[in-house]
N, C-alpha and C positions, 0 to 999 in steps of 0.2 A: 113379495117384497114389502118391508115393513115402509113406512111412512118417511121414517128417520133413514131410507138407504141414500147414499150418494149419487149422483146422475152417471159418474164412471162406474159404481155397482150396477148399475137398470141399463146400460148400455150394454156390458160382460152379458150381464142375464140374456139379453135379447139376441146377444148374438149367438151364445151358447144352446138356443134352444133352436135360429135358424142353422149352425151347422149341424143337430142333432138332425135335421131333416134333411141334410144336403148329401146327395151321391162323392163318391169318396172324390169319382174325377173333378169336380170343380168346387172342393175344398177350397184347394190350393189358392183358387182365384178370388174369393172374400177373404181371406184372411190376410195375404199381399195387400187387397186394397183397405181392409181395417187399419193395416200399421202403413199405411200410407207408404209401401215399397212396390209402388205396381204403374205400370202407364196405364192411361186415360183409357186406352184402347182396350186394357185388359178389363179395368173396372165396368168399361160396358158390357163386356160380353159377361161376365156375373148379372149384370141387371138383367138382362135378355137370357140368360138361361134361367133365371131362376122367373122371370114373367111365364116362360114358357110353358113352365115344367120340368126341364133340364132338356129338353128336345131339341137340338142342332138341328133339324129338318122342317120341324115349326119354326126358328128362326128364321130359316132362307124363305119361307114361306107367309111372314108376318104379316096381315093386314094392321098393322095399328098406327096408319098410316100420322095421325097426328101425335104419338107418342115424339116427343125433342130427338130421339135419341134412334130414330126408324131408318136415317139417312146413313147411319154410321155405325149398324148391326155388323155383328160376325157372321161368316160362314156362307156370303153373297158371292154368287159366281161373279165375276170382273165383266 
């Protein structure tokens, strides 16, 4: 990125190269919460998948016990 790019260009860039890395299943779920069309609930389970690895079994599994966001993970038995 040249010096002179925009901050909504270096924003594109950076997401464009984390969905080059993302599993097709949770695409879906950062680009809902990039255009701001997604509940709160959904945006976290993007965070915690993509901390994880994309592993749903390491999430039910999390130690990161003081991550903000550890109370309100996806994919916890009731």
């Amino acid at each position: 990125m040249s010096e002179n790019a925009s901050t909504s260009e270096k924003i594109a860039a950076k997401r464009a190269g984390r969905l080059a890395t993302t599993p097709e299943s949770a695409k879906g779920h950062f680009v809902a919460a990039w255009a701001g069309k997604c509940s709160p609930r959904r945006a976290i389970k993007a965070q915690c998948l993509e901390c994880l690895g994309f592993d749903r079994q390491a999430i039910t599994e999390c130690t990161g016990w003081a991550c903000p966001l550890w109370n309100f993970r996806p994919f916890q038995k009731p």
